[in-house]
PDB file of N, CA, C and O in Angstrom:
ATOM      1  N   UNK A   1     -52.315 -21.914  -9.293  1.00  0.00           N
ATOM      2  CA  UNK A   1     -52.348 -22.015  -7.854  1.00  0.00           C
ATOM      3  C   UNK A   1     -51.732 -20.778  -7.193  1.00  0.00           C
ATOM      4  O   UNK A   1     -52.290 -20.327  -6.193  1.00  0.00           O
ATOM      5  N   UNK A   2     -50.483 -20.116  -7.732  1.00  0.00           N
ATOM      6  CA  UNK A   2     -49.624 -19.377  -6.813  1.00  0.00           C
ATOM      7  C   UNK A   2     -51.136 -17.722  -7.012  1.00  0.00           C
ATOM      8  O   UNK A   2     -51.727 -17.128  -6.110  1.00  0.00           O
ATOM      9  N   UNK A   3     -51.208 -17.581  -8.166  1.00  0.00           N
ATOM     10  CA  UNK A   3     -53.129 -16.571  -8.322  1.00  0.00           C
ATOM     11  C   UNK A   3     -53.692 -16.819  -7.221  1.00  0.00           C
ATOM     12  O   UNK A   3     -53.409 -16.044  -6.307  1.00  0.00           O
ATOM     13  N   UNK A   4     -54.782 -18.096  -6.881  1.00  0.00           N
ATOM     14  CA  UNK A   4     -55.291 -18.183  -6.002  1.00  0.00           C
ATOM     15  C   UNK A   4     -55.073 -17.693  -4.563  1.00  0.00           C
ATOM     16  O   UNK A   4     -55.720 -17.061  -3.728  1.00  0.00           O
ATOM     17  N   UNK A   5     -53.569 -18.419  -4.677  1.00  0.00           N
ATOM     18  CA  UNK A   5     -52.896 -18.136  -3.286  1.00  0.00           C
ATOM     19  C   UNK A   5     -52.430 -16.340  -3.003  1.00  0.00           C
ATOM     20  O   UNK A   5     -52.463 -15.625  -2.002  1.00  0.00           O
ATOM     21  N   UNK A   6     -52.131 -16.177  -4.025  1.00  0.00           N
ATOM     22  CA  UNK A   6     -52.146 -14.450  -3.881  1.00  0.00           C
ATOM     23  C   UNK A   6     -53.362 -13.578  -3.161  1.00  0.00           C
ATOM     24  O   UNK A   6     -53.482 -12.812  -2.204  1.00  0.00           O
ATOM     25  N   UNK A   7     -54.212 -14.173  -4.227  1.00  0.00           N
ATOM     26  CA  UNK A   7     -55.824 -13.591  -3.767  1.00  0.00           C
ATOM     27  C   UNK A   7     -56.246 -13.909  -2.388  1.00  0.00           C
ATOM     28  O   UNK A   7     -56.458 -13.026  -1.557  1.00  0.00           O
ATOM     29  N   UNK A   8     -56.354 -15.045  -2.169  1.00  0.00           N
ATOM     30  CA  UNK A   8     -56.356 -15.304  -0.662  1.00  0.00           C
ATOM     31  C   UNK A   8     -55.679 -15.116   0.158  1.00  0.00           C
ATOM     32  O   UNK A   8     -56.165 -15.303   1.274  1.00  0.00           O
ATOM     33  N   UNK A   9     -54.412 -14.717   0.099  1.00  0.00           N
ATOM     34  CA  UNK A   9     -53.369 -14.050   0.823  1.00  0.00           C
ATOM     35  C   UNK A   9     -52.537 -15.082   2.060  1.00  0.00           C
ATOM     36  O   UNK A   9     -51.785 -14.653   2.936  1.00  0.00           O
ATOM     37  N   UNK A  10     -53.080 -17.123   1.736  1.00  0.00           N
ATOM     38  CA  UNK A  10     -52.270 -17.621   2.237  1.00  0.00           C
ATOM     39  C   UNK A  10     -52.357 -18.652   1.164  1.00  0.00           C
ATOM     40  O   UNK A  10     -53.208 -18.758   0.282  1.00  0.00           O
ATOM     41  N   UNK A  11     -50.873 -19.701   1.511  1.00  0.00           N
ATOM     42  CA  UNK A  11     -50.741 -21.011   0.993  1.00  0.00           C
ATOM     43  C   UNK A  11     -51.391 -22.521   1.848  1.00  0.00           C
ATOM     44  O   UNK A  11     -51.690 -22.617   3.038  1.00  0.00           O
ATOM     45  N   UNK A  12     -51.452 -23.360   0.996  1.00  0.00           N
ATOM     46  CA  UNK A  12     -52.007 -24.256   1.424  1.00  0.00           C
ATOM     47  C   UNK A  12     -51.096 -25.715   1.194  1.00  0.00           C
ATOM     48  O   UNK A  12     -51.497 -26.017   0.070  1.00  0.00           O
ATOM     49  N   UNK A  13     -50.393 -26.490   1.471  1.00  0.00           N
ATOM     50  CA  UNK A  13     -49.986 -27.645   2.104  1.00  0.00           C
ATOM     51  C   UNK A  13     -50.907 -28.637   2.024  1.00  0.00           C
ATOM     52  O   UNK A  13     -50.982 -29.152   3.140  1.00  0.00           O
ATOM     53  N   UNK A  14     -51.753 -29.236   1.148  1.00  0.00           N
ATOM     54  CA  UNK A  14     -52.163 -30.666   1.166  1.00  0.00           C
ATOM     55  C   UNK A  14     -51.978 -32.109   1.155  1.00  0.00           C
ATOM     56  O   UNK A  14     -52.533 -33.071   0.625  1.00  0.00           O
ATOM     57  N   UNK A  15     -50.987 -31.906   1.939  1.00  0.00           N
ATOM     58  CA  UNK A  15     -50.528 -33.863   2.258  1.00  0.00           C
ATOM     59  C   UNK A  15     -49.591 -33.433   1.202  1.00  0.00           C
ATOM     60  O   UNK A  15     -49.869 -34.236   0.311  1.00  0.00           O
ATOM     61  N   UNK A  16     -48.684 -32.698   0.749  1.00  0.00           N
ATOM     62  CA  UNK A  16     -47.713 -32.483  -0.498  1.00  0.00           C
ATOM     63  C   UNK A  16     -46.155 -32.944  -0.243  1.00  0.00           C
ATOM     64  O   UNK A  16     -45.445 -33.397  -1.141  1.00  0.00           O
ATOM     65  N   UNK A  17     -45.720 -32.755   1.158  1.00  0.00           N
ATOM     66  CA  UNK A  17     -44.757 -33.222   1.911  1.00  0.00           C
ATOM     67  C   UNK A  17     -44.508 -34.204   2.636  1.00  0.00           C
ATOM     68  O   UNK A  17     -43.496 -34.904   2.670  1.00  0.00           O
ATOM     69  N   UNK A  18     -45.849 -34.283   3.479  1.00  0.00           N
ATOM     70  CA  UNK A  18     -45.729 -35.406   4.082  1.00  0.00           C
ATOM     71  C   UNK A  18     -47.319 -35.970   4.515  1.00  0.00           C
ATOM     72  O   UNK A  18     -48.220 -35.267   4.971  1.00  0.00           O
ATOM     73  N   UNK A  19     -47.367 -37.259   4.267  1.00  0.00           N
ATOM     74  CA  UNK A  19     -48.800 -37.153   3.878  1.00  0.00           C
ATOM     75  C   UNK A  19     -49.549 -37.841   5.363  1.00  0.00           C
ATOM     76  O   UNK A  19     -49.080 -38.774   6.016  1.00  0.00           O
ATOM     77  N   UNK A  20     -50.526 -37.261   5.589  1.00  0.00           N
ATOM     78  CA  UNK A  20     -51.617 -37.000   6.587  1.00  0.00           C
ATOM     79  C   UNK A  20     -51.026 -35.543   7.381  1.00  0.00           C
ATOM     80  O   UNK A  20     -51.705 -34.991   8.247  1.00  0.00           O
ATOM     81  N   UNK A  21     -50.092 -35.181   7.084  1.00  0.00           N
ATOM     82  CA  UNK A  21     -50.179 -33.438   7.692  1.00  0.00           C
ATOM     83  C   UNK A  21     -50.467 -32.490   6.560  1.00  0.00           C
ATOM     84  O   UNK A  21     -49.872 -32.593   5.487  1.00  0.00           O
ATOM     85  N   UNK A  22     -51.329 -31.615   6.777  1.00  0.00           N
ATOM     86  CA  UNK A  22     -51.195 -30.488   5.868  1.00  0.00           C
ATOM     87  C   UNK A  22     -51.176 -28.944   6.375  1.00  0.00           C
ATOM     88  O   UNK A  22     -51.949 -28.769   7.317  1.00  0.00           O
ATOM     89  N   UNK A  23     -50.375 -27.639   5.908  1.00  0.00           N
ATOM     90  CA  UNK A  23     -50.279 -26.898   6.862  1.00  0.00           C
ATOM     91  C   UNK A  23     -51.119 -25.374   5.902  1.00  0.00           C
ATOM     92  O   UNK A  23     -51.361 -25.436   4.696  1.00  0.00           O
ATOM     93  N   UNK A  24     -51.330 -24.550   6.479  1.00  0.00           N
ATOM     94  CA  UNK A  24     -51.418 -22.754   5.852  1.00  0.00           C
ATOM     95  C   UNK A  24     -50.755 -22.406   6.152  1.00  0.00           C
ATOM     96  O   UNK A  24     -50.357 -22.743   7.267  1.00  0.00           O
ATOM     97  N   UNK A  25     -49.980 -21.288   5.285  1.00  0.00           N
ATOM     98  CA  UNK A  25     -49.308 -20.571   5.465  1.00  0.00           C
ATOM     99  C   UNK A  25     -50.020 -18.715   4.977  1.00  0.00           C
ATOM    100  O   UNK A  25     -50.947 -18.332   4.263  1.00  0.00           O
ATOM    101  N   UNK A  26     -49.000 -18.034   5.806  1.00  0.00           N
ATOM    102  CA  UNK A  26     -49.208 -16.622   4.901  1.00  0.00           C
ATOM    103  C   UNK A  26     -47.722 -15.948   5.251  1.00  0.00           C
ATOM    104  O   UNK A  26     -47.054 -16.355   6.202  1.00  0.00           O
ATOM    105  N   UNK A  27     -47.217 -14.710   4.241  1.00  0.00           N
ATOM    106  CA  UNK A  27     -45.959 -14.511   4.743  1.00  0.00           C
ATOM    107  C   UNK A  27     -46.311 -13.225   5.586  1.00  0.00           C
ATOM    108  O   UNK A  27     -47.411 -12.734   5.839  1.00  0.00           O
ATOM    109  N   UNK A  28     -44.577 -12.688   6.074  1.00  0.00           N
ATOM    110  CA  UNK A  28     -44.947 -11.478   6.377  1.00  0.00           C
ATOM    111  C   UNK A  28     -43.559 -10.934   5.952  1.00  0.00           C
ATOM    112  O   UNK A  28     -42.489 -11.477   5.676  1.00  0.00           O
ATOM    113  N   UNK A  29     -43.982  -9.688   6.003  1.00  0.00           N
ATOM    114  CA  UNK A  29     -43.166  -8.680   4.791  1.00  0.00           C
ATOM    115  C   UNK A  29     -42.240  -7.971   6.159  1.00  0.00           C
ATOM    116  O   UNK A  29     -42.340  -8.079   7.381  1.00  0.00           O
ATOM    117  N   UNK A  30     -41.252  -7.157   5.177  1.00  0.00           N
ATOM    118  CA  UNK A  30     -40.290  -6.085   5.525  1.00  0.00           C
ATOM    119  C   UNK A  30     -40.861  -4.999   5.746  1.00  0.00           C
ATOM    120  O   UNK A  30     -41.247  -4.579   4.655  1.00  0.00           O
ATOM    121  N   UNK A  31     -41.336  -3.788   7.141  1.00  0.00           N
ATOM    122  CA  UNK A  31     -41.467  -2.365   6.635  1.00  0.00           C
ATOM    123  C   UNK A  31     -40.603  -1.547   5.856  1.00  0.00           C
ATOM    124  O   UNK A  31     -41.073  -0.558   5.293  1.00  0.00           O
ATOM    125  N   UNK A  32     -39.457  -1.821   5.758  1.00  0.00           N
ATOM    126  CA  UNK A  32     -38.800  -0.516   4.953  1.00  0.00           C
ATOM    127  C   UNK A  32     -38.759  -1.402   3.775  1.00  0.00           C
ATOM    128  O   UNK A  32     -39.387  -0.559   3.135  1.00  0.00           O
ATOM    129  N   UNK A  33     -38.549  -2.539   2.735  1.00  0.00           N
ATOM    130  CA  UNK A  33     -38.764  -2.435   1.858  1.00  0.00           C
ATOM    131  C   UNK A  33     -40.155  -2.648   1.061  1.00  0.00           C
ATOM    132  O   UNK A  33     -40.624  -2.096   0.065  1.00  0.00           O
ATOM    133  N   UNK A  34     -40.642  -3.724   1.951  1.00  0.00           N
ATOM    134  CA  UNK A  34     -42.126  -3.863   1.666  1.00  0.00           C
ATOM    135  C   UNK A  34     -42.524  -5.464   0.879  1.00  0.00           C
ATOM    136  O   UNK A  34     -43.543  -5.847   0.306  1.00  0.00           O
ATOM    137  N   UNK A  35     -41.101  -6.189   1.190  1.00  0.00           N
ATOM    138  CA  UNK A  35     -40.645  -7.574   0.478  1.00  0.00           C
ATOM    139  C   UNK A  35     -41.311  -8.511   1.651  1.00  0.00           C
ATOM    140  O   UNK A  35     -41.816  -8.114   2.701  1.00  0.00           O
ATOM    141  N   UNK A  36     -41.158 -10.053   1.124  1.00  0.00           N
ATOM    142  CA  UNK A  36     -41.744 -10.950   1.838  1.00  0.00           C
ATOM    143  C   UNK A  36     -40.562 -10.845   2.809  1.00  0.00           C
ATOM    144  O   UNK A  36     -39.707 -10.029   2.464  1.00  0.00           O
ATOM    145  N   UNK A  37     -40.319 -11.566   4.057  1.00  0.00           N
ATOM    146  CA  UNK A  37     -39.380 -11.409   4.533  1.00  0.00           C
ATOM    147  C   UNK A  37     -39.200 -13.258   5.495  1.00  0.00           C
ATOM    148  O   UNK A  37     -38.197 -13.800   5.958  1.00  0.00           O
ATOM    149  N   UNK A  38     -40.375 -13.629   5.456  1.00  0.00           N
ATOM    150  CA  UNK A  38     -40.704 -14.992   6.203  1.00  0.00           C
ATOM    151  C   UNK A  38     -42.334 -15.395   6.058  1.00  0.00           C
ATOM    152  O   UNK A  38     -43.256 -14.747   5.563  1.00  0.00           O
ATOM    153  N   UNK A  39     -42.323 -16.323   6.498  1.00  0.00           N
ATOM    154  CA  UNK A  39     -43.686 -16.681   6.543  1.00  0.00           C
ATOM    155  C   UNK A  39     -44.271 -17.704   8.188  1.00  0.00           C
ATOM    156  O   UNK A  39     -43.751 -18.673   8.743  1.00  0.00           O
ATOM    157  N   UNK A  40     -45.150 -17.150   8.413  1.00  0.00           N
ATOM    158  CA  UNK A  40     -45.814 -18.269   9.606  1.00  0.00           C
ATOM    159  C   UNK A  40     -46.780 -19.165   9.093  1.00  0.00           C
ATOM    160  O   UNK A  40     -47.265 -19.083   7.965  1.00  0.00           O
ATOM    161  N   UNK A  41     -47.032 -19.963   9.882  1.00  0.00           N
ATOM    162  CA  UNK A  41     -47.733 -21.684   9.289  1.00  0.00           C
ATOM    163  C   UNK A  41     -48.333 -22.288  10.477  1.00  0.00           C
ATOM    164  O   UNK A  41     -47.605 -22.299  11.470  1.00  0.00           O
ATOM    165  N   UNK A  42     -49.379 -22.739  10.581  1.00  0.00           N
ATOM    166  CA  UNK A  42     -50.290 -23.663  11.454  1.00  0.00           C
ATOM    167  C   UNK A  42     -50.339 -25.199  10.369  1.00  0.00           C
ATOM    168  O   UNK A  42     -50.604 -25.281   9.170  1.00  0.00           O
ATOM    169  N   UNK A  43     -50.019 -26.130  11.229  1.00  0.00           N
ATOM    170  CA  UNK A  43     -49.576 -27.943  10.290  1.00  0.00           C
ATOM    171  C   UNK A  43     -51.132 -28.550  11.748  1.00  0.00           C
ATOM    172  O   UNK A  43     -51.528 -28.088  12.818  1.00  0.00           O
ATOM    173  N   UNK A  44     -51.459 -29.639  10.967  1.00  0.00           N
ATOM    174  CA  UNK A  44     -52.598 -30.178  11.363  1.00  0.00           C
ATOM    175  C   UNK A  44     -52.459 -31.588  10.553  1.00  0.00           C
ATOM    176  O   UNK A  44     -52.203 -31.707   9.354  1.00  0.00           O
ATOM    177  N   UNK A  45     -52.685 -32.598  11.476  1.00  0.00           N
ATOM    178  CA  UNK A  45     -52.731 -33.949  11.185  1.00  0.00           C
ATOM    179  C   UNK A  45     -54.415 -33.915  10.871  1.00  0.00           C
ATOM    180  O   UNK A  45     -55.393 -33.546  11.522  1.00  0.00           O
ATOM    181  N   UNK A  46     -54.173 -34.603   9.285  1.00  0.00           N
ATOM    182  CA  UNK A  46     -55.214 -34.753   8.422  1.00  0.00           C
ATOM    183  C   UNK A  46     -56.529 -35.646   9.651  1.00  0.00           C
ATOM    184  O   UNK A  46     -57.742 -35.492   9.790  1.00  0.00           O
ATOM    185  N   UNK A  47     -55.777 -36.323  10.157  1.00  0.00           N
ATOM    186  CA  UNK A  47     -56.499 -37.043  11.244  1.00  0.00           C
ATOM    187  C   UNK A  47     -57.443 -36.345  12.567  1.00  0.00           C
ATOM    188  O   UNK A  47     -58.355 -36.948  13.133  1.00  0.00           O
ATOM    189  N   UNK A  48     -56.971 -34.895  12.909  1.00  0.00           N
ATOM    190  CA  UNK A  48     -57.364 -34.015  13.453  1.00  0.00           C
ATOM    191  C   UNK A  48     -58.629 -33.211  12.929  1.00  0.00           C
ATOM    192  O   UNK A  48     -59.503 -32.985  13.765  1.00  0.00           O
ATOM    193  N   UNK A  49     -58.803 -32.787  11.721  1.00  0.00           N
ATOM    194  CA  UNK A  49     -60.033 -31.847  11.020  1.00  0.00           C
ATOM    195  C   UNK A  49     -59.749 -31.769   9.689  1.00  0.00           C
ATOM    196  O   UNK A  49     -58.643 -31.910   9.166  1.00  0.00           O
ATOM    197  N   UNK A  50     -60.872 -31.520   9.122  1.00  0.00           N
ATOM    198  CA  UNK A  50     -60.255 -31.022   7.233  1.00  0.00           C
ATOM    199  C   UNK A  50     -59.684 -30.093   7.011  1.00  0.00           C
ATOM    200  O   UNK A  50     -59.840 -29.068   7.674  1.00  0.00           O
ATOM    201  N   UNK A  51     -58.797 -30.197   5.939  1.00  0.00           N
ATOM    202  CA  UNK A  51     -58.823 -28.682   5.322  1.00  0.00           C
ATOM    203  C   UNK A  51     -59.306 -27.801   5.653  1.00  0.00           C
ATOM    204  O   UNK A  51     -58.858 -26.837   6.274  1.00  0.00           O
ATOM    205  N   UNK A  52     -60.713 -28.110   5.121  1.00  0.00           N
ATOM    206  CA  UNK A  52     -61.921 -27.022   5.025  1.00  0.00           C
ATOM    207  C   UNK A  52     -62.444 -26.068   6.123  1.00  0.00           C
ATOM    208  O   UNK A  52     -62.917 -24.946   6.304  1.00  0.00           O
ATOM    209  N   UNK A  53     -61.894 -27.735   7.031  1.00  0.00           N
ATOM    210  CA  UNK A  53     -62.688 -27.220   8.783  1.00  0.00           C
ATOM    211  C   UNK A  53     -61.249 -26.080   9.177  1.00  0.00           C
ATOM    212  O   UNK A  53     -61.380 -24.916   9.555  1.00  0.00           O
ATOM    213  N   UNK A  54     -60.020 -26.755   8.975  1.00  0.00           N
ATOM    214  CA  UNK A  54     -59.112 -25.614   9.209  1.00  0.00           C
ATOM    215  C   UNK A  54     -59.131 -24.071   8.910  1.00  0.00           C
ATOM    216  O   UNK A  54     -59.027 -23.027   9.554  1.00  0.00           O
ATOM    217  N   UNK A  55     -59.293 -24.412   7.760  1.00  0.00           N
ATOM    218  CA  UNK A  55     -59.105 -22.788   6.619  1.00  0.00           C
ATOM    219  C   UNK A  55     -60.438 -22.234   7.250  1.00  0.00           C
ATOM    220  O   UNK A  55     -60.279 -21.332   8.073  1.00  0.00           O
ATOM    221  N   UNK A  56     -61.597 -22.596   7.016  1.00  0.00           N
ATOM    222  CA  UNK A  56     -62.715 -21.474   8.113  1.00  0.00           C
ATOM    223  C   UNK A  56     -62.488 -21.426   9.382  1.00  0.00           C
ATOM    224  O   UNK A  56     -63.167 -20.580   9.965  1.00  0.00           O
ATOM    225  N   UNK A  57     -61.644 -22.143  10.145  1.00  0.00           N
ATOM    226  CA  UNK A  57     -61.605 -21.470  11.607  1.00  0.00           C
ATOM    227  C   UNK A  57     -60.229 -20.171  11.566  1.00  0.00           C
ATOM    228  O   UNK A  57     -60.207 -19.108  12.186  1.00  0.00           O
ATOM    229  N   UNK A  58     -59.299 -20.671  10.717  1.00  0.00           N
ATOM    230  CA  UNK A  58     -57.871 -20.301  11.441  1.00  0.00           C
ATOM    231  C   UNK A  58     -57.430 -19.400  10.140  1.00  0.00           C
ATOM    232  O   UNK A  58     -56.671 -18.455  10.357  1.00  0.00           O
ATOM    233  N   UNK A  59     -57.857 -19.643   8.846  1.00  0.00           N
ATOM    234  CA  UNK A  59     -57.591 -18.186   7.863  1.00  0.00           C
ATOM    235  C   UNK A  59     -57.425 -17.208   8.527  1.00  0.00           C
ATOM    236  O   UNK A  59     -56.313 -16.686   8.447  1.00  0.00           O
ATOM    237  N   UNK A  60     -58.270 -16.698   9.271  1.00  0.00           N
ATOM    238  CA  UNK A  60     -58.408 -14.967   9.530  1.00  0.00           C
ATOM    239  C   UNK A  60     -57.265 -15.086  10.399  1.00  0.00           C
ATOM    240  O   UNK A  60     -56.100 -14.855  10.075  1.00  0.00           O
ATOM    241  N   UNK A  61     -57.673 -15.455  11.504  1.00  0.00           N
ATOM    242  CA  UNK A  61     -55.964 -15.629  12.323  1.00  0.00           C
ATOM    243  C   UNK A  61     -54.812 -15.419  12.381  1.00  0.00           C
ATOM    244  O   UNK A  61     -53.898 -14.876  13.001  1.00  0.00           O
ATOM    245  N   UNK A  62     -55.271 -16.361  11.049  1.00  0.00           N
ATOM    246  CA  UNK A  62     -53.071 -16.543  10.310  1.00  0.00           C
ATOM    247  C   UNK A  62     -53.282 -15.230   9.689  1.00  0.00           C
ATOM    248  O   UNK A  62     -52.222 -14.605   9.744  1.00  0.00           O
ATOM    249  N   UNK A  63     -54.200 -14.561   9.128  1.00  0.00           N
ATOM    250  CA  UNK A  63     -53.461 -13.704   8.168  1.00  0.00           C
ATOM    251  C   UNK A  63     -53.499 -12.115   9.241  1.00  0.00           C
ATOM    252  O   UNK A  63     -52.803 -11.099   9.263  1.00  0.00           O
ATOM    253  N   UNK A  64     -54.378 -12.470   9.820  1.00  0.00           N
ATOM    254  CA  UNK A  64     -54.073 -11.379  10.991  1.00  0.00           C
ATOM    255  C   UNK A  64     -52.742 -11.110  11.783  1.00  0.00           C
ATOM    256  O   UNK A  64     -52.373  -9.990  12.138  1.00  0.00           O
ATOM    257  N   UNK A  65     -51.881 -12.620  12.078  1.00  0.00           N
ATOM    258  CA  UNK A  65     -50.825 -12.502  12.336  1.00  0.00           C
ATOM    259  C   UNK A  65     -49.996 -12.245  11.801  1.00  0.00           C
ATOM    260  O   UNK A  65     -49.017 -11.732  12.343  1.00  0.00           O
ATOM    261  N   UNK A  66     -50.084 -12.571  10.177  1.00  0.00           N
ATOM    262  CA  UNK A  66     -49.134 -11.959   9.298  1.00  0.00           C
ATOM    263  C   UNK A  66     -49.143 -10.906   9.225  1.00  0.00           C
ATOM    264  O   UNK A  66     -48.062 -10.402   8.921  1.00  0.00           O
ATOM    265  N   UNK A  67     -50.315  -9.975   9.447  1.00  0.00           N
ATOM    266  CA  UNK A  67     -50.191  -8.763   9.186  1.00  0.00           C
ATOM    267  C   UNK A  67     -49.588  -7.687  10.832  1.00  0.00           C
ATOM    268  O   UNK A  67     -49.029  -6.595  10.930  1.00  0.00           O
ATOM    269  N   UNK A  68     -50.071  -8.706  11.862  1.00  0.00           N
ATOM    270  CA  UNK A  68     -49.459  -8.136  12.571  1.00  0.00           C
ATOM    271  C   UNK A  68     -48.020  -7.820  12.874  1.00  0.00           C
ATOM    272  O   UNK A  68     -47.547  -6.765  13.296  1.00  0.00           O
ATOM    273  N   UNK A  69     -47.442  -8.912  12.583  1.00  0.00           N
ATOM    274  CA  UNK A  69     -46.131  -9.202  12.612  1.00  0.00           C
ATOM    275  C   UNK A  69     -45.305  -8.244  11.471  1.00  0.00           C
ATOM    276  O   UNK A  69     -44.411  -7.568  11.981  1.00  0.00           O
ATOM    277  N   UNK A  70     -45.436  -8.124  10.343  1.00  0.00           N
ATOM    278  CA  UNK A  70     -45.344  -7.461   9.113  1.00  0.00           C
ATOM    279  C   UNK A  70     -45.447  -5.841   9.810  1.00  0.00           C
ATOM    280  O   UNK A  70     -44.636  -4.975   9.483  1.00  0.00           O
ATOM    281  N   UNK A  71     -46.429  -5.610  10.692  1.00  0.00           N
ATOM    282  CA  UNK A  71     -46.662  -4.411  10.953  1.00  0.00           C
ATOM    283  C   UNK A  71     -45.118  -3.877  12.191  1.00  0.00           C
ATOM    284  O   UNK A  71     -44.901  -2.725  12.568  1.00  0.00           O
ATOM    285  N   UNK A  72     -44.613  -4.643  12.420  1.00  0.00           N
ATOM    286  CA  UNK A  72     -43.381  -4.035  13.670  1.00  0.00           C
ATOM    287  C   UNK A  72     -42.050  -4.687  13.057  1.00  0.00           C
ATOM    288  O   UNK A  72     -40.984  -4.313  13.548  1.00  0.00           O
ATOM    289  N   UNK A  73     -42.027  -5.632  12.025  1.00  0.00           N
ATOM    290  CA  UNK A  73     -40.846  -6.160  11.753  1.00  0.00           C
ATOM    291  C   UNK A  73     -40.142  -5.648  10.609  1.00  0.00           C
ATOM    292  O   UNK A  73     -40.552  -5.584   9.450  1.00  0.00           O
ATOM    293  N   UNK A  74     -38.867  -5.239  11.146  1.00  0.00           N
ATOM    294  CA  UNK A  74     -37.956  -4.399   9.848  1.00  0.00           C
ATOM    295  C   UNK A  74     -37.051  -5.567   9.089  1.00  0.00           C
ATOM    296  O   UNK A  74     -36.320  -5.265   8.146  1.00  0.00           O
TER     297      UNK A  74
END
């Protein structure tokens, strides 16, 4: 799983915590060392949309924000 999640460049939350929410995550890094430093997350009541329907609307998003954020944060 943690492969997958590399490759895709976020995590996924399936009812693992608490069940009918599940969330994505992606992190965002340090500029000067280049380390994870935090991560942002969108949570969605299973009752709201799938997975599936989530991850194709809001992937690019999240990881856009990670990267934005990553891009000004020391």
């Amino acid at each position: 799983d943690l492969e997958i999640t590399r490759k895709r460049g976020y995590a996924i939350n399936n009812e693992e915590y608490i069940k009918g929410l599940f969330t994505i995550a992606t992190p965002f890094f340090s500029l000067e060392s280049g380390k994870p430093i935090g991560a942002v997350s969108f949570d969605f009541l299973a009752s709201q949309a799938s997975l599936k329907d989530v991850e194709k609307k809001y992937a690019s998003v999240l990881l856009k924000l990670g990267k934005d954020i990553s891009a000004v944060i020391k």
